[in-house]
N, C-alpha and C positions, 0 to 999 in steps of 0.2 A: 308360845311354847309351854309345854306341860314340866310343873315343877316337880320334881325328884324328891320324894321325904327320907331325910335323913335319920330319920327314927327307925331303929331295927324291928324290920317286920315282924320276927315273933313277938313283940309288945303289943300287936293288933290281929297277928291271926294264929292261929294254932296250927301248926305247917305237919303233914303226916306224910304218906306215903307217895313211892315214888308213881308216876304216872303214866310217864312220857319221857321219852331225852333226842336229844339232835345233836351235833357236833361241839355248839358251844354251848348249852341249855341243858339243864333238867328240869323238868314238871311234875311238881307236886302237889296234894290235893292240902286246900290249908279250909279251914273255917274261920269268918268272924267272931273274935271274942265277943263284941256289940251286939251283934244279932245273930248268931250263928246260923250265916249264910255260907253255905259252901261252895267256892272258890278255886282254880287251880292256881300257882304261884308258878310262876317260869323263871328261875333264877338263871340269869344271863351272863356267863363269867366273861369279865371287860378286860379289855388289851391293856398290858402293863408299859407297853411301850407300842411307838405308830410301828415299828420295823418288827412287832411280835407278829408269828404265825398264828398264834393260841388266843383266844377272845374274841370280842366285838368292839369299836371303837368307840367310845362314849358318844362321838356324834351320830352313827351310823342307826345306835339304841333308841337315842331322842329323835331319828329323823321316822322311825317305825312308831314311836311311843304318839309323836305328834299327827301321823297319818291315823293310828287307832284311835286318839281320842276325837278325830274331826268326823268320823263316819258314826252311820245307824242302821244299821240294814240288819232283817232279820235270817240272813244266811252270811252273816262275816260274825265273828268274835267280837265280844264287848270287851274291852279292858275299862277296870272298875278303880286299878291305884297304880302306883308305882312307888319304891323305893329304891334308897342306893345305899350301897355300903362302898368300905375302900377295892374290894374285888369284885361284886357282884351290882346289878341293878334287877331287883325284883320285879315282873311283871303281874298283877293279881288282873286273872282273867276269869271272864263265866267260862264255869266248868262244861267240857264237853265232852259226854261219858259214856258216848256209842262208841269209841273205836275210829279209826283210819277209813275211811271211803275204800283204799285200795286193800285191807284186808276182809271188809266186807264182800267186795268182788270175787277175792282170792276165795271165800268159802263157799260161793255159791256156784255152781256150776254153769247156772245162765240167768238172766235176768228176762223175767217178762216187759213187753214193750211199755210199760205202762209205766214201768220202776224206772228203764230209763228214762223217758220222756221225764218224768219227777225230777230224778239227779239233774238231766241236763238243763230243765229248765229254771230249777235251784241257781246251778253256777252261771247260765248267762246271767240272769239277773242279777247277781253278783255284783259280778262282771261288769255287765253293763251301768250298776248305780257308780262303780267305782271309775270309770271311765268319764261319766257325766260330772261326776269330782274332778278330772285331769290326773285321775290316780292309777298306775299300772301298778300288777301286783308283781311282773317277772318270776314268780317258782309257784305256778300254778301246779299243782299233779294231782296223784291220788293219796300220797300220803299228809298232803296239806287242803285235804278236805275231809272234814271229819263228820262225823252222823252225835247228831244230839242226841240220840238215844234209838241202837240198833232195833229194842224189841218192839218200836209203835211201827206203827202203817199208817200211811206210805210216811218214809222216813224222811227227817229233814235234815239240812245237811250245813255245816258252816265252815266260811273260808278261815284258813289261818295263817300264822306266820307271814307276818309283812314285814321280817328282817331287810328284803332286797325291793320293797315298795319303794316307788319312787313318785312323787308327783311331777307333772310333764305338762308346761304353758301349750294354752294351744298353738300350732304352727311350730314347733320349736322341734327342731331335729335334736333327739337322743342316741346315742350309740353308746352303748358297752358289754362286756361280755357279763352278762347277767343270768344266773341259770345252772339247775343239777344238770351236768352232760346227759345224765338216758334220756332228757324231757327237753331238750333246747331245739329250738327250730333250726334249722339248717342256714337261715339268716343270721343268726345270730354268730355263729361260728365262721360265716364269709361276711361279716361285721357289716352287715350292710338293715 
């Protein structure tokens, strides 16, 4: 298990602007004090109670923080640190400063064959490294595929968010409802 430093993260990074946010997250852009490497910081606001609607459960955080720090793959996100406070657990991740895969899409009006064949073969390999771990990621889409940097050619692309990662023994039947409703398979909702 990955230890949680209790030391308040601005003591080690210089946390700026907002980024990014999701439901229970914001993403902001931090630099190291040490080496001023720049970094994004994912502050993850944690459930104050098991029966709160609001948060993430302190185990649910270490069970994501433990699946990032086991991987290496050059199309999944690095996580670099973690922190905790009484409300939040800080994730410091490399920065990924192209933008959404699915608002990349959204600008262009068609993709030549070639740009696809690139993305798709970006995320099976993903994919696939995470698999060969015993790792599923359950909230694959386009807004959790992000571009490392829209303006190179051909662009590269990395996975993110592995709040609902799960690792899975092999032979071992998993079932749960995992998944944003527009992107869930039709199995998943006849729980099969």
């Amino acid at each position: 298990m990955v230890e949680f430093k209790k030391e308040n993260v601005e003591d080690f990074y210089d946390v700026s602007e907002e980024i990014g946010s999701g439901q229970f997250a914001v993403v902001r852009r931090c630099c190291e004090i040490s080496t001023s490497t720049t970094y994004a910081a994912k502050f993850i606001k944690k459930k104050r109670a098991r029966a709160s609607r609001r948060g993430v459960t302190r185990e649910d955080i270490q069970k994501a923080v433990d699946i990032l720090k086991s991987i290496s793959h050059e199309n999944i996100i690095s996580l670099h640190n973690v922190f905790e406070s009484k409300t939040h657990v800080v994730l410091i991740l490399e920065v990924v400063a192209g933008g959404e895969l699915f608002d990349f899409l959204s600008d262009r009006e068609c993709l030549e064959e070639w740009e696809s064949v690139c993305f798709v073969k970006q995320i099976l390999n993903a994919v696939d490294y995470l698999h060969d771990l015993n790792i599923a990621h359950f909230d694959l889409k386009p807004e959790n595929i992000m571009l490392l940097d829209k303006d190179k050619t051909p662009q590269r692309i990395k996975l993110i968010d592995f709040g609902l990662a799960q690792r899975i023994a092999p032979g071992e039947e998993y079932k749960n409802m995992h998944g944003t409703p527009e992107f869930v398979a039709p199995e998943i909702i006849a729980y099969e």
